[in-house]
C-alpha positions as CSV (number, residue, x, y, z in Angstrom):
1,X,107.5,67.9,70.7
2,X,108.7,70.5,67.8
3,X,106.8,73.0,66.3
4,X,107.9,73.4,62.9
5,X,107.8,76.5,60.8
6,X,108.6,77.1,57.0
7,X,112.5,77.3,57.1
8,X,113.4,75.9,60.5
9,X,113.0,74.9,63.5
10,X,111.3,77.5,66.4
11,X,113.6,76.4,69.9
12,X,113.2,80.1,71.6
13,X,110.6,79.4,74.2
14,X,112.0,75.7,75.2
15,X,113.7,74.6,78.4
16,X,117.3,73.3,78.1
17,X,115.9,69.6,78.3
18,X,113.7,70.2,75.6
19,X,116.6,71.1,73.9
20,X,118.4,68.5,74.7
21,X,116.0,66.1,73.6
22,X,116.1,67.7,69.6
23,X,119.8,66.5,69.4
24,X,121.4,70.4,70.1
25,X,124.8,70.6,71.2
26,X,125.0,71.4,75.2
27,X,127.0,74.8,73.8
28,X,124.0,75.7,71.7
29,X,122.2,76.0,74.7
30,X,121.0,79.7,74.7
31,X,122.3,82.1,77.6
32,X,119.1,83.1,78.9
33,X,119.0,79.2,79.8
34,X,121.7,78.7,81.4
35,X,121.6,81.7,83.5
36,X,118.1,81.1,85.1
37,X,118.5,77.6,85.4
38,X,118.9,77.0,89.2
39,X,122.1,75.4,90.1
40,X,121.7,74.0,93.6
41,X,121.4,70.4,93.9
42,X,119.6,68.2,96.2
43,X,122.7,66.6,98.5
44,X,124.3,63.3,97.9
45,X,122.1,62.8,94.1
46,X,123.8,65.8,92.0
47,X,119.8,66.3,90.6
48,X,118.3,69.8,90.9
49,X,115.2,69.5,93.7
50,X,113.1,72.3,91.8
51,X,114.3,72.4,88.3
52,X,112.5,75.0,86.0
53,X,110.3,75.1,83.4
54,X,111.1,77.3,80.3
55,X,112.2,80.5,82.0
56,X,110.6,80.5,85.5
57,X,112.3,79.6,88.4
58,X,109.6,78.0,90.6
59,X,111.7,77.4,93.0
60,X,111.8,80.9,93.6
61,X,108.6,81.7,93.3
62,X,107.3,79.1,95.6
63,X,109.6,80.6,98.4
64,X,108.6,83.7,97.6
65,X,104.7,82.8,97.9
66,X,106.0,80.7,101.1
67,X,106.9,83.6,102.6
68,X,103.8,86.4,101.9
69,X,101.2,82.9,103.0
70,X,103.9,82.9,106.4
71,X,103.6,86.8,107.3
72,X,99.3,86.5,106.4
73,X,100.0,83.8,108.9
74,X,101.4,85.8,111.5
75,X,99.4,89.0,111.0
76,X,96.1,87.4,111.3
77,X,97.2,85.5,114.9
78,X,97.9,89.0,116.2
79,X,95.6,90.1,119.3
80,X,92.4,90.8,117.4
81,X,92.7,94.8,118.5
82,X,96.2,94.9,117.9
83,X,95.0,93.3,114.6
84,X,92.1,96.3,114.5
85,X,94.4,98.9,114.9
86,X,96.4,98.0,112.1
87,X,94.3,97.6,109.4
88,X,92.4,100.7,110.4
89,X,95.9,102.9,110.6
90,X,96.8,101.3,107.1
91,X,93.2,102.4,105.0
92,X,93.6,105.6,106.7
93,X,97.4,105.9,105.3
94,X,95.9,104.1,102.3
95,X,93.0,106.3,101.2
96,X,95.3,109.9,102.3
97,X,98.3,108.5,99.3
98,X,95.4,107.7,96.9
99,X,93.7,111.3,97.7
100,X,97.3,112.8,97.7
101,X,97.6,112.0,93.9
102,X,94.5,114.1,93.5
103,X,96.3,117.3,94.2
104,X,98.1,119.3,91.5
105,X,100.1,121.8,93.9
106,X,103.8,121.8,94.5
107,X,104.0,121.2,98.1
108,X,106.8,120.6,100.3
109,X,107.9,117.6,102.0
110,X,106.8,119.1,105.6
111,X,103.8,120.2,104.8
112,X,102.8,116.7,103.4
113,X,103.9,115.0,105.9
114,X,102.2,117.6,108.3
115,X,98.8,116.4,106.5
116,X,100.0,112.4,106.5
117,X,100.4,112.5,110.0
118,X,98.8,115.0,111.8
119,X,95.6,115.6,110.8
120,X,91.9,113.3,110.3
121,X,91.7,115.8,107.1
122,X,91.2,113.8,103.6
123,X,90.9,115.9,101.4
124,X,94.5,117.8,100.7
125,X,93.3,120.7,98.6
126,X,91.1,121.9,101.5
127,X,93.7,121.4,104.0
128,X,96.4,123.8,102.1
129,X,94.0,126.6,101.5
130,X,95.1,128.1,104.1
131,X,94.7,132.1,105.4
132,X,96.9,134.8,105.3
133,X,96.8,135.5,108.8
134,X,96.3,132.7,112.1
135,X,93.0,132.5,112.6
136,X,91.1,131.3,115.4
137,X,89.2,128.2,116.4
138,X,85.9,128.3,116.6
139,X,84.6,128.1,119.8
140,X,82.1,125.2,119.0
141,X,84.8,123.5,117.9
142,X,86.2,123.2,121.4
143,X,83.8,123.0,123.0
144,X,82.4,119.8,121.8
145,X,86.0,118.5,121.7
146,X,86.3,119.0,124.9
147,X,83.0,117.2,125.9
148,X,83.6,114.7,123.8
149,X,86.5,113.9,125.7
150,X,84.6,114.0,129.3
151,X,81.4,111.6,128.2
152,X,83.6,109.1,126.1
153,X,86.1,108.9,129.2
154,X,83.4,108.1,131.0
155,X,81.5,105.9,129.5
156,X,84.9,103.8,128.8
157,X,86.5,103.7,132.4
158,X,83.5,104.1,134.2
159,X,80.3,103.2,132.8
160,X,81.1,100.2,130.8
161,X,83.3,98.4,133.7
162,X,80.4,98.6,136.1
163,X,77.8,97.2,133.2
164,X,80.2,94.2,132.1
165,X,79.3,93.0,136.0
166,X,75.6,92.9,134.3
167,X,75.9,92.4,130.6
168,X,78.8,91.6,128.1
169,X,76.8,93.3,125.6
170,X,75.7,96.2,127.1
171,X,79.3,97.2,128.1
172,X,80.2,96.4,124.9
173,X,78.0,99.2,123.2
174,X,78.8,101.4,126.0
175,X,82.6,100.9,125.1
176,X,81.7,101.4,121.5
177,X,79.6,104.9,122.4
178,X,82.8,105.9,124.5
179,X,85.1,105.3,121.6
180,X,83.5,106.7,119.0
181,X,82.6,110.2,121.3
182,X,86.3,109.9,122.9
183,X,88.1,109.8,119.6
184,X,85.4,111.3,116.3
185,X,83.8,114.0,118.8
186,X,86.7,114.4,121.0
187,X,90.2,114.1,120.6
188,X,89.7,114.4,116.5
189,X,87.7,117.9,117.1
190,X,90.7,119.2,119.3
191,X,93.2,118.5,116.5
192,X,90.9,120.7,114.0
193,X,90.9,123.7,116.2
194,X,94.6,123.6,116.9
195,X,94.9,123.4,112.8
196,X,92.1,126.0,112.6
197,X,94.5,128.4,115.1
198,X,97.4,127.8,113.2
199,X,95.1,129.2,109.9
200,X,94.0,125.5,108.1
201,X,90.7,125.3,106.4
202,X,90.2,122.5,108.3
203,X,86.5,121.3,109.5
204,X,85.2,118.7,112.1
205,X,84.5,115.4,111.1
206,X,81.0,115.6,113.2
207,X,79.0,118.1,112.0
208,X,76.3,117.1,114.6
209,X,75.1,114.0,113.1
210,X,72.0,113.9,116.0
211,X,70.6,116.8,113.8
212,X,70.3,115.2,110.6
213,X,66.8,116.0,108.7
214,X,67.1,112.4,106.2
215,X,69.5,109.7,105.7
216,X,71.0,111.9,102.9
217,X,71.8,114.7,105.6
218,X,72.9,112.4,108.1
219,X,75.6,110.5,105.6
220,X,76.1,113.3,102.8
221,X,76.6,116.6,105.4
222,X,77.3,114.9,109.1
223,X,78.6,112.1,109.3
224,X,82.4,111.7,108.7
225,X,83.1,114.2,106.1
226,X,86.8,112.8,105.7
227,X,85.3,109.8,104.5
228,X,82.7,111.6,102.4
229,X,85.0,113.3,100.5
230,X,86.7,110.4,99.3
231,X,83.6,108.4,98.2
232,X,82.4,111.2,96.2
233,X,85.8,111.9,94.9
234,X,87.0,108.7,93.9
235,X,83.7,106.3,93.5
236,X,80.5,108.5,93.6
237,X,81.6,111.1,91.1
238,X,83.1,109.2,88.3
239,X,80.4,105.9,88.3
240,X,78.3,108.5,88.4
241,X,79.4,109.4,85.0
242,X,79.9,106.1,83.4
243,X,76.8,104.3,85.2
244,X,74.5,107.0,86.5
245,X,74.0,108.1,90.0
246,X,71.9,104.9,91.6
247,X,74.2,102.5,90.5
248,X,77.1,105.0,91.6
249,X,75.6,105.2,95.0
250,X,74.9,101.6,95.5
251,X,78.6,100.6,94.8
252,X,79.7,103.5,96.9
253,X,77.7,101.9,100.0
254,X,79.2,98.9,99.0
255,X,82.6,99.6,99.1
256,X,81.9,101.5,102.3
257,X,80.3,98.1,103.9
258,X,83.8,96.1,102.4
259,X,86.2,98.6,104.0
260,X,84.0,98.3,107.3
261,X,84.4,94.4,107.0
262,X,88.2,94.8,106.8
263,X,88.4,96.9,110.2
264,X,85.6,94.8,112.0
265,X,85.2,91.6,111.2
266,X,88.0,90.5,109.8
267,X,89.7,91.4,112.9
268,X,86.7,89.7,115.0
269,X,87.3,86.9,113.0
270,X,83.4,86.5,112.9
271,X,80.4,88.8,111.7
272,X,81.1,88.6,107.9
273,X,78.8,90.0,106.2
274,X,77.3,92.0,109.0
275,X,78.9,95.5,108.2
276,X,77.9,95.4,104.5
277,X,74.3,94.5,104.8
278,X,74.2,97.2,107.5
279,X,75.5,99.8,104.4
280,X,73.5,98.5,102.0
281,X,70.4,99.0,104.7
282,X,71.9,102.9,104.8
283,X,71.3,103.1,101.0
284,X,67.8,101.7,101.1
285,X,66.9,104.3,103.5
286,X,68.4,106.7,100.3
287,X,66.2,105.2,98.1
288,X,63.1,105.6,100.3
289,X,63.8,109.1,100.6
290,X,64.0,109.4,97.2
291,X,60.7,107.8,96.5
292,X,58.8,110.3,99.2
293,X,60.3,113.2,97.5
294,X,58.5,112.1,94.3
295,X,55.1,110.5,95.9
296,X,54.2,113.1,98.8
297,X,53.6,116.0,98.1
298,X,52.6,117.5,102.1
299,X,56.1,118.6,102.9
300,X,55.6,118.8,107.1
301,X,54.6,114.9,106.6
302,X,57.8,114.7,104.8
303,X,59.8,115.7,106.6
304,X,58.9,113.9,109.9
305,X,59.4,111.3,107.5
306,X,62.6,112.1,106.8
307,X,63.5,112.0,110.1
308,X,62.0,109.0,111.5
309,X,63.4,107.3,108.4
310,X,66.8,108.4,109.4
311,X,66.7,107.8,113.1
312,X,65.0,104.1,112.3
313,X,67.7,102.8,109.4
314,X,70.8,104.3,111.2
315,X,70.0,102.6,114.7
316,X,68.3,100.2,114.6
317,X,70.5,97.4,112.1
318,X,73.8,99.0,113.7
319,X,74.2,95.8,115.8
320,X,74.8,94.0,112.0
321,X,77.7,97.3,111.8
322,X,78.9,96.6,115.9
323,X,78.1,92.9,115.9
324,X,78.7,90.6,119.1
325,X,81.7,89.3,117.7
326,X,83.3,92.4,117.5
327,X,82.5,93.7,120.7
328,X,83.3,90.9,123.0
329,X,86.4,89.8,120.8
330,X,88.1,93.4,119.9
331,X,85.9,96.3,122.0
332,X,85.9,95.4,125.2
333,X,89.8,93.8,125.6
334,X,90.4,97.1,123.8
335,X,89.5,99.2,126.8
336,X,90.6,96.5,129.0
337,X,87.2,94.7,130.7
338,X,88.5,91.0,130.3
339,X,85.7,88.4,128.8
340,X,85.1,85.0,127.8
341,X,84.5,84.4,124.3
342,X,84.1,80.5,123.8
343,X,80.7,80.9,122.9
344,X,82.5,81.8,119.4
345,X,84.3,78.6,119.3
């Protein structure tokens, strides 16, 4: 079918049978045509198996989509902590390019990849400010490194085996515990002191999270400052500006609860869901801190509050965060105790 303009006849977007059909010459046939045009033939009939249409080879693209669907394929039978451990390793490599484009400093190639690879640090501008002289590491620093170290050790080669005799679940939140104080309060906390010797601004990642005073302290000063810097960077600071800061903190919870789902459930293959209703719990708790401020005035009762608040919305809805999926599926082969999962099934 032609379309016809004033003067003659439009032919530039058509595919060479098209053209074909008007009556033009085969040597009219434009170049772009007869370039993409695919060539190969299906054997014994001469016909082209996936001929194209205008200028898109779908043959190509199809192989091309065959392949990306085959690796998904691949990735997603992995062992589900192999599986963990990837996706984790690649938002953490992720998020530290995104924040790297947030620094304006000429900095060489070792000293980026210094801060890529060897530190839990986010935030690159506080990384580089570094000291004229070597300083030293604080001493808390180490020392709750170190325990960190002893008590997560524990809990995972010790502890948890024996309770997995009792309880699947109970050894798997012992495993969790011993992670999270083996690698957050532990190993992480000895990297920051070694970078603190060497004369980094670098802080902990903890900042003793059991001391929190409100859900507010316990997310915005204590927990994970790595990540906190990035939310408030790149999602709490400007939807703050275009949508005002509730709606800036609910999406920032939000996309906190998405990431989660990535490096939980995803490799759990169960327990959707879980990990963002357990952040959007968290900001709640933010909102009902907010409404005390402006309703009591007695501030000892709000305090205690404060802190009741904070103890009861962090624990007790962190089994939607660490759900059974997860911990029977990914935790516990993790720190090899050996379990059967075909409840799941």
């Amino acid at each position: 079918m032609a379309c016809h303009f004033p003067g003659r006849l439009r032919t530039r977007n058509r595919p060479p049978k098209a053209i074909s059909s008007l009556g033009i010459p085969a040597r009219a046939t434009p170049a772009p045509y007869q370039r993409r045009t695919s060539t190969r033939t299906r054997a014994g009939t001469g016909k082209n198996p996936h001929p194209t249409l205008g200028c898109v080879n779908w043959d190509l693209w199809w192989r091309i989509g065959h392949k990306k669907h085959s690796v998904m394929v691949k990735i997603m039978t992995l062992a589900p902590q192999s599986l963990m451990l990837m996706i984790s390793v690649s938002i953490f490599f992720a998020i530290k390019w995104r924040m790297s484009l947030t620094t304006r400093s000429r900095l060489s190639s070792w000293s980026m990849l210094q801060w890529f690879t060897l530190t839990p640090t986010l935030d690159p501008k506080a990384f580089f400010a570094t000291t004229s002289v070597k300083g030293r590491p604080s001493l808390a620093t180490l020392r709750s490194g170190l325990t960190g170290m002893a008590i997560g050790s524990s809990l995972i080669w010790w502890i948890a085996p024996w309770a997995a005799a009792h309880s699947e679940m109970l050894a798997g939140w012992l495993a969790v515990a011993g992670l999270i104080l083996l690698m957050h309060f532990g190993l992480l906390h000895l990297i920051v002191a070694a970078w603190q010797s060497c004369g980094r601004t670098s802080q902990p990642l903890m900042l003793s999270p059991w001391l929190a005073e409100s859900p507010s302290d316990f997310w915005g000063r204590r927990w994970n400052t790595a990540f906190r810097d990035v939310a408030h960077q790149l999602i709490l600071l400007p939807l703050t500006r275009r949508w005002g800061s509730r709606i800036a903190s609910v999406l920032c919870f939000l996309f906190s609860g998405l990431v989660h789902e990535l490096a939980i459930s995803v490799p759990a293959h169960g327990g959707y869901g879980g990990p963002t209703a357990y952040f959007m719990l968290q900001w709640f708790g933010l909102f009902m801190e907010r409404w005390i401020r402006g309703h009591i005035a007695d501030s000892r009762l709000r305090r205690v509050l404060f802190r009741l608040i904070a103890i009861v919305i962090v624990l007790v809805p962190a089994p939607l965060l660490f759900h059974r999926a997860f911990l029977v599926r990914v935790i516990l082969p993790l720190v090899g105790i050996s379990v059967d999962d075909d409840s799941f099934e």
